[in-house]
OpenMM code with the backbone's topology and positions (N, CA, C; nanometers):
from openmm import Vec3, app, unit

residues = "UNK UNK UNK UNK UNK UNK UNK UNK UNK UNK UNK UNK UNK UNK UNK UNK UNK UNK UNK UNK UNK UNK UNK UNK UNK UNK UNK UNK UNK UNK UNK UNK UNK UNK UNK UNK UNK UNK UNK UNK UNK UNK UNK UNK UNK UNK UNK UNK UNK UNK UNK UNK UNK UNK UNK UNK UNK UNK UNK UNK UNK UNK UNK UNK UNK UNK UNK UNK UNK UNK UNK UNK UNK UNK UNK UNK UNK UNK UNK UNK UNK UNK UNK UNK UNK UNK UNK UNK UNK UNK UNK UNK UNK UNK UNK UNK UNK UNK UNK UNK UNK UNK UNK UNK UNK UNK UNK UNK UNK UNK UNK UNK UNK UNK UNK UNK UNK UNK UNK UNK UNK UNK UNK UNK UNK UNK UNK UNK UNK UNK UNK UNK UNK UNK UNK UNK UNK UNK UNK UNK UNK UNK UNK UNK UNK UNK UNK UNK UNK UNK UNK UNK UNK UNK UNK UNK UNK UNK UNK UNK UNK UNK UNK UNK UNK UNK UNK UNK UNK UNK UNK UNK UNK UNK".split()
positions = [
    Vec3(2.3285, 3.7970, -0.8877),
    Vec3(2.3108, 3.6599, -0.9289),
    Vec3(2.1651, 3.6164, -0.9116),
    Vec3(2.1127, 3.6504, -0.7944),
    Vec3(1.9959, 3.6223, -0.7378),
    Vec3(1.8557, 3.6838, -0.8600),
    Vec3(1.8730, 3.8124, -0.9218),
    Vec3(1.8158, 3.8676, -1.0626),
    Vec3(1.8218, 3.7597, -1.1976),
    Vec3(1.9388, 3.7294, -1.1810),
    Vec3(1.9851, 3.6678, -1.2832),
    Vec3(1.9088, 3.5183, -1.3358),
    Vec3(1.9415, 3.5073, -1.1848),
    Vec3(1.7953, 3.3533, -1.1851),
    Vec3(1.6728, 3.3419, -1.2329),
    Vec3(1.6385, 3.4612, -1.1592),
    Vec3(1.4897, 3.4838, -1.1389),
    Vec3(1.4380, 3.5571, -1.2772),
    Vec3(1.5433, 3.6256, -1.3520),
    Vec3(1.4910, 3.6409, -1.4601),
    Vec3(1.4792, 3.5312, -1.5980),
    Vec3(1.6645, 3.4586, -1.5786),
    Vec3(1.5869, 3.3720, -1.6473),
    Vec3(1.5191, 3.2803, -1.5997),
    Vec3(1.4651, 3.2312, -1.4793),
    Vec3(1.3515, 3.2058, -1.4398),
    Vec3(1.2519, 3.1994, -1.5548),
    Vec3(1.1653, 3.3531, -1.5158),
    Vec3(1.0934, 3.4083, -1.5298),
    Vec3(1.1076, 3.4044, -1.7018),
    Vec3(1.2061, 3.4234, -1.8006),
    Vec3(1.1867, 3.4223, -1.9055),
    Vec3(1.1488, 3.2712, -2.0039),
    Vec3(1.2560, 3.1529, -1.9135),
    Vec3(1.1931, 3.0149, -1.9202),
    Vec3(1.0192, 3.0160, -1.8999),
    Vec3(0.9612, 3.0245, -1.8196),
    Vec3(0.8348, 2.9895, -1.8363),
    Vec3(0.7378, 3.0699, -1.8865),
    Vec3(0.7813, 3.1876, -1.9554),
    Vec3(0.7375, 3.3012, -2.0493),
    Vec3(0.7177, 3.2042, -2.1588),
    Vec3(0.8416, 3.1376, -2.2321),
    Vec3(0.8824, 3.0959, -2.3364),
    Vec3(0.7615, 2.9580, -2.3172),
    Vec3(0.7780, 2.8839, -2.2233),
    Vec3(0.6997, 2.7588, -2.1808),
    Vec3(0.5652, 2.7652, -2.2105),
    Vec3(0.5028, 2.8701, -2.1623),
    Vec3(0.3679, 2.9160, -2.1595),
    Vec3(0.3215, 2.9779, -2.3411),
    Vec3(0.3682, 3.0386, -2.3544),
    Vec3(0.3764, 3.1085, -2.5250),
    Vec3(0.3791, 3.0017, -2.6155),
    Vec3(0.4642, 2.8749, -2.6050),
    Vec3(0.4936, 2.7420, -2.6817),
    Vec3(0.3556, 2.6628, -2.6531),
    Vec3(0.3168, 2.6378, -2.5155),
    Vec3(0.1881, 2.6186, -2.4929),
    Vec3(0.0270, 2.6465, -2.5588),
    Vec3(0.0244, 2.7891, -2.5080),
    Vec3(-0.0717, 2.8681, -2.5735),
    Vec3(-0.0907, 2.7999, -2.7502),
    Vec3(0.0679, 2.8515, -2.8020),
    Vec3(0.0251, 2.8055, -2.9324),
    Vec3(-0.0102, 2.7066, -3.0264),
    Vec3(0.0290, 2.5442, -2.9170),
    Vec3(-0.0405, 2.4445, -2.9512),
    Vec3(-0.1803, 2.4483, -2.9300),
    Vec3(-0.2443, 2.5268, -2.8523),
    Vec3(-0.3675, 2.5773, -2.8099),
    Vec3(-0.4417, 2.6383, -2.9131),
    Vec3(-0.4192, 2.6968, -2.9616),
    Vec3(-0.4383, 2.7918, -3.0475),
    Vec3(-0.5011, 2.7041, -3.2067),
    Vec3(-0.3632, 2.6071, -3.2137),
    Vec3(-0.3600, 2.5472, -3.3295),
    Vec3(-0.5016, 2.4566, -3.3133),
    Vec3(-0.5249, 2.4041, -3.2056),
    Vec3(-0.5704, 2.3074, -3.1666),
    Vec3(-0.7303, 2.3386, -3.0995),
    Vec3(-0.7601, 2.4867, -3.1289),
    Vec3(-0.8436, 2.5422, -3.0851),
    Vec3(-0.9772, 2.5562, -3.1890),
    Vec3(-1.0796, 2.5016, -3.1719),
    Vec3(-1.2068, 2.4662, -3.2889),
    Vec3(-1.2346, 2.6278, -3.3579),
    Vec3(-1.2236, 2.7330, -3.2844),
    Vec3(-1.2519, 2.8667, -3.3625),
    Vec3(-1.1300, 2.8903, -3.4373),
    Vec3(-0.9941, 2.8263, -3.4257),
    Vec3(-0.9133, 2.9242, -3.4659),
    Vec3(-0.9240, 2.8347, -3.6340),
    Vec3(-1.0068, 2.7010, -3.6391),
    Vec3(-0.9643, 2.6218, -3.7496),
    Vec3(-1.1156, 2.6411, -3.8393),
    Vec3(-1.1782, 2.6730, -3.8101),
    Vec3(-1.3522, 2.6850, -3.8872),
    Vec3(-1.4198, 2.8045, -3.8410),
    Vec3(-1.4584, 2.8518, -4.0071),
    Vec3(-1.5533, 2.9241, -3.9680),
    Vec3(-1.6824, 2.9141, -3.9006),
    Vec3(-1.7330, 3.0371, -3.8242),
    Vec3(-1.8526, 2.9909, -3.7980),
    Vec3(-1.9946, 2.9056, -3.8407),
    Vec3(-1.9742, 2.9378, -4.0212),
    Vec3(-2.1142, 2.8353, -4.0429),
    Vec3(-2.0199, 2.6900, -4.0149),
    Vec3(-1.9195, 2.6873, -4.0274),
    Vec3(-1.8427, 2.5478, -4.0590),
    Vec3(-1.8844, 2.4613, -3.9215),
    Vec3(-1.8543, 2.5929, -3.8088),
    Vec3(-1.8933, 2.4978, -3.6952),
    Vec3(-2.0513, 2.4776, -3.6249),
    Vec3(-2.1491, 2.5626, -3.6994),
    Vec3(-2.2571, 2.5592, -3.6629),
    Vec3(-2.3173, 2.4079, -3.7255),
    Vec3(-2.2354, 2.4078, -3.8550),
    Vec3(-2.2522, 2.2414, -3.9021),
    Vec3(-2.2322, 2.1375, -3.7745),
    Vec3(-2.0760, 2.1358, -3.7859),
    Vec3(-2.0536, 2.0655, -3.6463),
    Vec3(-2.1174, 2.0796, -3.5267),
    Vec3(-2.1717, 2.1784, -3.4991),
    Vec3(-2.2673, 2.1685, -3.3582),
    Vec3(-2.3925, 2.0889, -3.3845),
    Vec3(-2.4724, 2.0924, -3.4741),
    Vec3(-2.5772, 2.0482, -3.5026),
    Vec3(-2.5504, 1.9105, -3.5164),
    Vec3(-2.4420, 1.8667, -3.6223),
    Vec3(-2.4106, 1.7132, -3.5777),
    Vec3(-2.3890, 1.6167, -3.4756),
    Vec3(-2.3221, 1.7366, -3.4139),
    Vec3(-2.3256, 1.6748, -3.2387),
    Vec3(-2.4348, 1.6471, -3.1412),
    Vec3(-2.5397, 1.7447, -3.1959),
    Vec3(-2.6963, 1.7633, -3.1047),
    Vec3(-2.7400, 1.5959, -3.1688),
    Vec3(-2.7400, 1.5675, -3.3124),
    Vec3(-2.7287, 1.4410, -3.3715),
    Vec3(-2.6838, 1.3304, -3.2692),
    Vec3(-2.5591, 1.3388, -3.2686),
    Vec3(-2.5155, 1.2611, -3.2129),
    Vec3(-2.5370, 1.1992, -3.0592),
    Vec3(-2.6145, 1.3726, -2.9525),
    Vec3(-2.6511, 1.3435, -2.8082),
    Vec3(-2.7952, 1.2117, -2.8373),
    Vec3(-2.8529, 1.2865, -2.9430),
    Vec3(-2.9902, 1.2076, -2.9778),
    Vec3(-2.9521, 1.0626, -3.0033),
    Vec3(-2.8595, 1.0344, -3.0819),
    Vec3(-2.8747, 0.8883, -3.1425),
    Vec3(-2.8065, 0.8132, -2.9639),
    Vec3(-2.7552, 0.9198, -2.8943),
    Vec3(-2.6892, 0.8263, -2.7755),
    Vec3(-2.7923, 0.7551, -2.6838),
    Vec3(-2.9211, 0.8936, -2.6807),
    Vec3(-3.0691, 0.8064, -2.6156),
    Vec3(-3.1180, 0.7446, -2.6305),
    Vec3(-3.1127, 0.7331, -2.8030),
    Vec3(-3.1778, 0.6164, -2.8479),
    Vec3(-3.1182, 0.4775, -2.8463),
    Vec3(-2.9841, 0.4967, -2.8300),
    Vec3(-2.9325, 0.3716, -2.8053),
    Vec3(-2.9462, 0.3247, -2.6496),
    Vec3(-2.9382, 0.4266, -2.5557),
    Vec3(-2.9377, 0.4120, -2.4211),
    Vec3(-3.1005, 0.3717, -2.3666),
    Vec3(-3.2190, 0.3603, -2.4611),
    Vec3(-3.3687, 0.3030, -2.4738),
    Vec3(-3.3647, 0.1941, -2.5213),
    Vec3(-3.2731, 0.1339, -2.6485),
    Vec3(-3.3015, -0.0080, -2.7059),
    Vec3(-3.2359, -0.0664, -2.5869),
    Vec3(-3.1249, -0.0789, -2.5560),
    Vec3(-3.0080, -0.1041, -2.4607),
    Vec3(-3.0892, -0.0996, -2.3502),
    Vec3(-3.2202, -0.0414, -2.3160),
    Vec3(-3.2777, -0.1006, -2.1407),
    Vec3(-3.4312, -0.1171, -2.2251),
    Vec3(-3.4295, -0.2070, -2.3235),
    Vec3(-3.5228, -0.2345, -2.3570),
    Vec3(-3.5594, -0.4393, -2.2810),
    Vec3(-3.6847, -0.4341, -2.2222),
    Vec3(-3.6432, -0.5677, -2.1653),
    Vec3(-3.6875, -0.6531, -2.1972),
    Vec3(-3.6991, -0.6837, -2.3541),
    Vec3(-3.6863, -0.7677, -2.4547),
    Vec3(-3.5336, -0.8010, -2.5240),
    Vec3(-3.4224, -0.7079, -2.5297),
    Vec3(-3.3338, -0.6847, -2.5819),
    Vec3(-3.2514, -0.8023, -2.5919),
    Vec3(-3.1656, -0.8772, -2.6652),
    Vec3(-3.1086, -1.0446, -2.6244),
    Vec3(-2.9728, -0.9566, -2.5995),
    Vec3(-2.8622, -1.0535, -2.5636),
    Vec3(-2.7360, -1.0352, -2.5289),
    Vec3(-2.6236, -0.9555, -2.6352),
    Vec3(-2.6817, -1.0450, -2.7402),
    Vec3(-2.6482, -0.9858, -2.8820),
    Vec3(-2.6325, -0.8523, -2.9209),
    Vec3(-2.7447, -0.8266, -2.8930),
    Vec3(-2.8368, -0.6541, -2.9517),
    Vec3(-2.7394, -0.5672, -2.8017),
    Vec3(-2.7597, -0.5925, -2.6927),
    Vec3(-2.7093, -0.5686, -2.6208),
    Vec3(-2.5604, -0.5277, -2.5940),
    Vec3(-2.4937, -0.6377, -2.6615),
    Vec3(-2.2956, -0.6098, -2.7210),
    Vec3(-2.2926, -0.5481, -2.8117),
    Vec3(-2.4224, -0.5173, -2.9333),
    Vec3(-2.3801, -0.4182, -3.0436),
    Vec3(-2.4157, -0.2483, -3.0250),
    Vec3(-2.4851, -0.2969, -2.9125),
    Vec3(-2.5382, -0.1253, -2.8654),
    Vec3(-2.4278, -0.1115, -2.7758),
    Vec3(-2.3615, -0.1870, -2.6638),
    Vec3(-2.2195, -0.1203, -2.6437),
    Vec3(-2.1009, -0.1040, -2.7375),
    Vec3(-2.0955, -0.1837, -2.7878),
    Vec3(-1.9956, -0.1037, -2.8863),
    Vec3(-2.0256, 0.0462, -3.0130),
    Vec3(-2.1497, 0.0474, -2.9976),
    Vec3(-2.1981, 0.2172, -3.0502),
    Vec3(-2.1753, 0.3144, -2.9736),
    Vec3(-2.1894, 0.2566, -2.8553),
    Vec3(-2.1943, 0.3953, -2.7265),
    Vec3(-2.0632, 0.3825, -2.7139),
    Vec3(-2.0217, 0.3034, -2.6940),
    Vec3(-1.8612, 0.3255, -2.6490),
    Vec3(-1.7898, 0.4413, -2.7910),
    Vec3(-1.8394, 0.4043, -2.9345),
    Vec3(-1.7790, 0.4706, -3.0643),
    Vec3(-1.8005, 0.6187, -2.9882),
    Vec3(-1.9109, 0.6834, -2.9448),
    Vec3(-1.9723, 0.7842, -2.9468),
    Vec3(-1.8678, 0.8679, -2.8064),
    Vec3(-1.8060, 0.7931, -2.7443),
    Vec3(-1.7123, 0.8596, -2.6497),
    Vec3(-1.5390, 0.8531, -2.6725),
    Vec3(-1.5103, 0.9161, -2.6769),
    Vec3(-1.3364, 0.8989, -2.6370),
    Vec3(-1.2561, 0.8152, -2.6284),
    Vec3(-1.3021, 0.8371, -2.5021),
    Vec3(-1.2516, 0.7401, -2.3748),
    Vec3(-1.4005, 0.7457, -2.2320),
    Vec3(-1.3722, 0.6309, -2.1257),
    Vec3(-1.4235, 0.6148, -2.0517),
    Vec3(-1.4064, 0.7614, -1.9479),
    Vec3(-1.5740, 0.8312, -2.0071),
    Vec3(-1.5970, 0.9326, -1.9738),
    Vec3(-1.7046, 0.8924, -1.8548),
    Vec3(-1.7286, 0.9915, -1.7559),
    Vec3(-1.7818, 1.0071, -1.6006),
    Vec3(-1.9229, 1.1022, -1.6316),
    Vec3(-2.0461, 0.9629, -1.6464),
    Vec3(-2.1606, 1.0599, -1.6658),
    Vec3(-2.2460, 1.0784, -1.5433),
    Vec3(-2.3586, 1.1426, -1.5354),
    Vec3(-2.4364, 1.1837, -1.4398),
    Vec3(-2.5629, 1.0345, -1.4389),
    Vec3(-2.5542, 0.9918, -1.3099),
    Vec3(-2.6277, 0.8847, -1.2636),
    Vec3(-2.7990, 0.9864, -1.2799),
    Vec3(-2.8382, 0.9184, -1.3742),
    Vec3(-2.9674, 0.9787, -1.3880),
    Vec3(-3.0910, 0.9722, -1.2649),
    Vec3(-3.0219, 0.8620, -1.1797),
    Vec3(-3.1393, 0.8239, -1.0404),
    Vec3(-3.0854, 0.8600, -0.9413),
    Vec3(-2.9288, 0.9210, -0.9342),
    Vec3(-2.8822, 0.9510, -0.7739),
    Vec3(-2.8406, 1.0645, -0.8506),
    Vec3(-2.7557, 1.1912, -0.7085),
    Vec3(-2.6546, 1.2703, -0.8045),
    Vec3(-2.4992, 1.1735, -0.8230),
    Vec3(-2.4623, 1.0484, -0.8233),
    Vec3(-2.3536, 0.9888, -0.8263),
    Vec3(-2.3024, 1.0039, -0.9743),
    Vec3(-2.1779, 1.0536, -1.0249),
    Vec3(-2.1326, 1.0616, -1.1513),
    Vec3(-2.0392, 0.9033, -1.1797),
    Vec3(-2.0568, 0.8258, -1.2688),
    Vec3(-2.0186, 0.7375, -1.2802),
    Vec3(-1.9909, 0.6672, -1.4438),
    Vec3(-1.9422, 0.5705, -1.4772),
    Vec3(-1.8774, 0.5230, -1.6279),
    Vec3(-1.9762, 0.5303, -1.6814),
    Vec3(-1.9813, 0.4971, -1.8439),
    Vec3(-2.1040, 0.5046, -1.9393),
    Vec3(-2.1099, 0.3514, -1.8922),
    Vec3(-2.0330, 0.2614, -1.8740),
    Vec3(-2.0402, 0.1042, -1.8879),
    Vec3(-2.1239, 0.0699, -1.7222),
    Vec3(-2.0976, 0.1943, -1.6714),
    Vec3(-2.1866, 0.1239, -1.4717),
    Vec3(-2.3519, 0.1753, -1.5317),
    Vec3(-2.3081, 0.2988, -1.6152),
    Vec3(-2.4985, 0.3328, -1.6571),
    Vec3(-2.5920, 0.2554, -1.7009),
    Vec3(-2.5160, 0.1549, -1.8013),
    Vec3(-2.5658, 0.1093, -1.8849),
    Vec3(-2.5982, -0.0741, -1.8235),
    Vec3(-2.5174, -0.0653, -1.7040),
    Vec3(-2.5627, -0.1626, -1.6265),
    Vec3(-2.6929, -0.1378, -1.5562),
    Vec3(-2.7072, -0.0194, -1.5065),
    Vec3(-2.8204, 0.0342, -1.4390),
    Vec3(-2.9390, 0.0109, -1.5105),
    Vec3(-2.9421, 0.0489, -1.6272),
    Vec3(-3.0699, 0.0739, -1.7123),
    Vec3(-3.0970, -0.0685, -1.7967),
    Vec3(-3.0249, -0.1295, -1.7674),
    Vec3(-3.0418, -0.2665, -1.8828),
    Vec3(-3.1354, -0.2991, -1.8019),
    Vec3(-3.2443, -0.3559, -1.9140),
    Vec3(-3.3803, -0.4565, -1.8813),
    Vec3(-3.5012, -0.3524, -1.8239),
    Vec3(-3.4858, -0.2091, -1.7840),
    Vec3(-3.5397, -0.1078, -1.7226),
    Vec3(-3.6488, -0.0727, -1.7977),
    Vec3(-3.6849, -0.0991, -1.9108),
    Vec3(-3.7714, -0.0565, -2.0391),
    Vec3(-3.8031, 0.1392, -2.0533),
    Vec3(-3.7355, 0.1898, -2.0314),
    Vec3(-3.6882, 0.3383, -2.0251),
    Vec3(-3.7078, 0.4002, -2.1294),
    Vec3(-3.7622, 0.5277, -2.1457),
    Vec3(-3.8131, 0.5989, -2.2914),
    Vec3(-3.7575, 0.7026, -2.2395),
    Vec3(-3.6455, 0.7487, -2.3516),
    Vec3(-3.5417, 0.9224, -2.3062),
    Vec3(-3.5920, 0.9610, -2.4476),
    Vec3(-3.6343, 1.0757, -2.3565),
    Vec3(-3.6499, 1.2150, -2.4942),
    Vec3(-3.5733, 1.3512, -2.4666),
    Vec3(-3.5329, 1.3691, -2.5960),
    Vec3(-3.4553, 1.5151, -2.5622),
    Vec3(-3.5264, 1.6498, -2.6203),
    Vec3(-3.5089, 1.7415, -2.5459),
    Vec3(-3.5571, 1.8730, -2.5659),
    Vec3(-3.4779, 2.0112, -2.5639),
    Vec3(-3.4930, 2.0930, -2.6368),
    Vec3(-3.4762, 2.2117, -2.6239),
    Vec3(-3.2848, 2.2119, -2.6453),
    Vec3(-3.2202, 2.1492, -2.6906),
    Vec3(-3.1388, 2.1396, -2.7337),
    Vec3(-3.0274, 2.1978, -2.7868),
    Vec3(-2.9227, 2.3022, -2.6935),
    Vec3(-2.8573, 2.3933, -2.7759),
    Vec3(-2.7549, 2.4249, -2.7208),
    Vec3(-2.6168, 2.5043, -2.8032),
    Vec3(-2.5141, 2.5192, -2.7378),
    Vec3(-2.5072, 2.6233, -2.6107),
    Vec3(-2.4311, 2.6144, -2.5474),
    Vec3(-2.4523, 2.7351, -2.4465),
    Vec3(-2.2872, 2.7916, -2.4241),
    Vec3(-2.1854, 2.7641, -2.4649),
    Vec3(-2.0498, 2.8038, -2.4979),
    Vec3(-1.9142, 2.6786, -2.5754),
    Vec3(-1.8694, 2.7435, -2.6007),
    Vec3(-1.7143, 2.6660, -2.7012),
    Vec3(-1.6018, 2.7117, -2.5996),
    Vec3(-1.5609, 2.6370, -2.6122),
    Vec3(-1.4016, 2.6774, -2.4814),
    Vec3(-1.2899, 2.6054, -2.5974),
    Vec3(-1.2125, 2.5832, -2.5983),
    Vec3(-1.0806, 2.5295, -2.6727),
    Vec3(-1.1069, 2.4604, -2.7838),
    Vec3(-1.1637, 2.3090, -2.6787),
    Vec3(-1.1450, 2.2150, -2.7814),
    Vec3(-1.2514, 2.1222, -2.7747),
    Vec3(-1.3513, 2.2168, -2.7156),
    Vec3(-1.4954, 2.1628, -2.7112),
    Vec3(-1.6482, 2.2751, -2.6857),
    Vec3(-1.7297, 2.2481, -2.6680),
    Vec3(-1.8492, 2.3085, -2.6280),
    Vec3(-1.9459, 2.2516, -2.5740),
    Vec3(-2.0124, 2.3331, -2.4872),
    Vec3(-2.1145, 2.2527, -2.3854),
    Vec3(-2.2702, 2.2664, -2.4421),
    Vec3(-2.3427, 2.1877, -2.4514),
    Vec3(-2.4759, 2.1686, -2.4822),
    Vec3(-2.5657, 2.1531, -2.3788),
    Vec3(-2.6713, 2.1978, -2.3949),
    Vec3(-2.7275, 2.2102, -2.2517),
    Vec3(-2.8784, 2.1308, -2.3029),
    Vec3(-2.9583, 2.0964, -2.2268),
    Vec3(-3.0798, 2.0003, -2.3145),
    Vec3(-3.2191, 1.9758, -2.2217),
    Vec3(-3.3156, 1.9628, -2.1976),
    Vec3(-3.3879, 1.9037, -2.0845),
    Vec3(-3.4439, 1.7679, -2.1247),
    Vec3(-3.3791, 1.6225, -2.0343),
    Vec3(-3.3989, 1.4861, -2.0616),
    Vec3(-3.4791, 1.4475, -1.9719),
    Vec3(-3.5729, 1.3977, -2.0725),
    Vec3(-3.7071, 1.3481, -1.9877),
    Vec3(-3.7397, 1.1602, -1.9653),
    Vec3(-3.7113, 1.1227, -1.8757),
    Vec3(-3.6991, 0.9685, -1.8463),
    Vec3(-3.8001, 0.9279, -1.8598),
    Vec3(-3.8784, 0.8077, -1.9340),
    Vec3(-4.0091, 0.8218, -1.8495),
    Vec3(-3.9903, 0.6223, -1.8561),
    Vec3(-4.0564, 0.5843, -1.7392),
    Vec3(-4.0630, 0.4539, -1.7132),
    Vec3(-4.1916, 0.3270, -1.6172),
    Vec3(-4.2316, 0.3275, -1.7184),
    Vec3(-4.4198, 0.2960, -1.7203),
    Vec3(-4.4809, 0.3998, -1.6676),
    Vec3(-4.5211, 0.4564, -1.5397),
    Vec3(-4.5706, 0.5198, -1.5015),
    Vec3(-4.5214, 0.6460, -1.4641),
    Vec3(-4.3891, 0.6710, -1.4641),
    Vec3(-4.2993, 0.7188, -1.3481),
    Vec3(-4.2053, 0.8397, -1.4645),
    Vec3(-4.2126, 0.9447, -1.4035),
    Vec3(-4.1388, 1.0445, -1.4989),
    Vec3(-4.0325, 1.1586, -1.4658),
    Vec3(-3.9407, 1.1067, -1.5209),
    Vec3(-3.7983, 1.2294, -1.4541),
    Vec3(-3.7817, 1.3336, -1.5585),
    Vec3(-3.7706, 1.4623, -1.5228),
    Vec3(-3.7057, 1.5720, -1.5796),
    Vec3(-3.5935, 1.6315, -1.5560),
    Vec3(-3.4886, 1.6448, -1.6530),
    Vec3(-3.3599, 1.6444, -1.5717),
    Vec3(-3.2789, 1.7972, -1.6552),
    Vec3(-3.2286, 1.8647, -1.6286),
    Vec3(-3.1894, 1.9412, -1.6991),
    Vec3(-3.0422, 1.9123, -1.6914),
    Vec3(-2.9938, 1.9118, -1.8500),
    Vec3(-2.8458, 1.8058, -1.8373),
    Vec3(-2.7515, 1.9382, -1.9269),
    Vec3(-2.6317, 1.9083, -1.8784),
    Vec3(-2.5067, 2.0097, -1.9438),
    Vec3(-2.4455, 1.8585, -1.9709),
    Vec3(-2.3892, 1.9187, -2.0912),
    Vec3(-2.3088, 1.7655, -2.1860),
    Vec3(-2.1885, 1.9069, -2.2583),
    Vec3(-2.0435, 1.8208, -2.2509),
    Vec3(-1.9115, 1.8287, -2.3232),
    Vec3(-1.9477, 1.7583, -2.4398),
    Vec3(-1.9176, 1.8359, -2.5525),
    Vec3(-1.9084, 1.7764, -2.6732),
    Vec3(-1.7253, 1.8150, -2.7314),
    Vec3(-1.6694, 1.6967, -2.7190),
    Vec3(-1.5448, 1.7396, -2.7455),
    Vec3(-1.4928, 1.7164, -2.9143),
    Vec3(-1.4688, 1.8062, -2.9704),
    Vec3(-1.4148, 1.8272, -3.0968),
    Vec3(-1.2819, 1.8392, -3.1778),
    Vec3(-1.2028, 1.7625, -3.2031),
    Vec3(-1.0425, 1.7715, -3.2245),
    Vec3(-1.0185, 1.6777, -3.3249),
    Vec3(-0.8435, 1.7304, -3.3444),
    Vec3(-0.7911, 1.6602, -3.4858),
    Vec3(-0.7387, 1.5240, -3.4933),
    Vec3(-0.7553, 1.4260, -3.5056),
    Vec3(-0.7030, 1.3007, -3.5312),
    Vec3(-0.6347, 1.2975, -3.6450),
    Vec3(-0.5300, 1.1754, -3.6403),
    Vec3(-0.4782, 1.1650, -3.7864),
    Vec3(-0.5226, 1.0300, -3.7874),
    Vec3(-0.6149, 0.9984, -3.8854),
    Vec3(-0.6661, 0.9010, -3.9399),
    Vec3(-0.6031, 0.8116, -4.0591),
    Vec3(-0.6031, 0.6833, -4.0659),
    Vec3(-0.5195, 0.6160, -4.1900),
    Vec3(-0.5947, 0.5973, -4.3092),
    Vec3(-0.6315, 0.6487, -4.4381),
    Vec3(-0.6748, 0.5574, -4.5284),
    Vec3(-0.5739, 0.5159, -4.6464),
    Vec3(-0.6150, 0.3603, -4.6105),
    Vec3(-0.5122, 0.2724, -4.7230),
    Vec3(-0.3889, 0.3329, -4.6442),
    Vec3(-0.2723, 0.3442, -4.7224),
    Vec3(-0.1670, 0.3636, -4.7348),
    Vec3(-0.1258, 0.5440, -4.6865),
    Vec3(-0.2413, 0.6074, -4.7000),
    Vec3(-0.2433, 0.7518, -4.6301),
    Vec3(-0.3053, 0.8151, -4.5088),
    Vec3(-0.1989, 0.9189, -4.4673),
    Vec3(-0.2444, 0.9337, -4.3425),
    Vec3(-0.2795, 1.1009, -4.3415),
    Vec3(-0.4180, 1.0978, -4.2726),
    Vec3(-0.4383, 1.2391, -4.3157),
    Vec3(-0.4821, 1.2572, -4.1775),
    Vec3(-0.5473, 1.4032, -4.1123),
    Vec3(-0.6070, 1.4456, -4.0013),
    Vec3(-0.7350, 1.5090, -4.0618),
    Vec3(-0.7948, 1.4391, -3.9363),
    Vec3(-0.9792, 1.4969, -3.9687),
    Vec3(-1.0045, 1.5023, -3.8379),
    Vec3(-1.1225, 1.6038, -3.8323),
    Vec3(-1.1577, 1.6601, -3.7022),
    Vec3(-1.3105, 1.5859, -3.6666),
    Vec3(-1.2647, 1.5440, -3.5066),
    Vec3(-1.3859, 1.4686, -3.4715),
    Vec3(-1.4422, 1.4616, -3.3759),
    Vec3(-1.5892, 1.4526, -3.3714),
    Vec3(-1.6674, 1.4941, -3.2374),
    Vec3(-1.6606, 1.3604, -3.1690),
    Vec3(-1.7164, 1.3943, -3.0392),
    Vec3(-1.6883, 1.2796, -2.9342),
    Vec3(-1.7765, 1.3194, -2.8199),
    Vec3(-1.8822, 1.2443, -2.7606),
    Vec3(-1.9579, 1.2839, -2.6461),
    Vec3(-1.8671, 1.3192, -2.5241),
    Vec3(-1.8870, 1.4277, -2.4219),
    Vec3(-1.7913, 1.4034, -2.3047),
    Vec3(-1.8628, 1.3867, -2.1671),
    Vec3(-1.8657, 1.4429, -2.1088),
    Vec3(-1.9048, 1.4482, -1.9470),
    Vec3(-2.0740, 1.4814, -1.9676),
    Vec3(-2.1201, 1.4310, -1.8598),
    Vec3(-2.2545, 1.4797, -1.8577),
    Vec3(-2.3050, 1.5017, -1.7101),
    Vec3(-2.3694, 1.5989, -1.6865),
    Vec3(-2.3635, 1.7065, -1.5590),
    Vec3(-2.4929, 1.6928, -1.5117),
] * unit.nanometer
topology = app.Topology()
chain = topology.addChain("A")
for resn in residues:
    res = topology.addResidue(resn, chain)
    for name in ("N", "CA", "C"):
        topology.addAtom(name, app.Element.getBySymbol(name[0]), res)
């Protein structure tokens, strides 16, 4: 009896794991594009780390009004998920895009990015690796940053139809 369990046990989470995997699979950025397809998509994403600095420079610009200020959070916020956990550029403390962006407001901050490139794809994303250079009147940080770029299928509505399109999304930053 005691076999009996343990095998089907053992064959339940065979089955569990295999059902798993293959939503994995489906859901996995190599198994759905070819390589130039995703070298497109990577490059859009390097796009996308860039337009995030530049918003994260107007946004601690300390001229900026309140206005300009609510429309640059709602860009940065487009550019993430969800409330993702980035790297405090002045401590090692990892914290919201919305506590960062408290930090740097009014800061007059110039981010430049460099050297810019993937360094692996795992499932349902890939990591970009970059060197971000702070600089603030006088004062200059070099930071060498690892960034999640997460890539997956949504089903999107247009009009009256509902289709799935695959979409990048900034993630963690290290």
């Amino acid at each position: 009896m005691k076999y009996f369990i343990f095998i089907t046990f053992l064959f339940y989470n065979c089955a569990f794991a295999q059902q798993t995997n293959n939503t994995d699979v489906e859901n996995s950025i190599k198994a759905n594009f070819s390589i130039k397809v995703l070298e497109a998509y990577e490059e859009n994403s390097f796009s996308k780390v860039e337009d995030f600095y530049e918003l994260l420079e107007m946004y601690s610009d300390k001229n900026a009004s309140n206005t300009l200020k609510k429309q640059l959070e709602e860009r940065i916020d487009a550019l993430y998920k969800e409330n993702i956990l980035v790297s405090d550029f002045f401590t090692s403390d990892r914290i919201p895009v919305n506590k960062l962006l408290d930090k740097i407001a009014s800061k007059g901050l110039k981010f430049e990015v460099k050297n810019i490139q993937k360094v692996k794809t795992f499932g349902n994303y890939w990591t970009a690796s970059y060197i971000l250079t702070i600089q603030r009147d006088t004062e200059t940080l070099q930071k060498n940053i690892s960034q999640r770029i997460y890539f997956y299928p949504e089903e999107k509505t247009f009009g009256n139809k509902k289709k799935e399109v695959w979409s990048l999304f900034l993630g963690e930053i290290e």
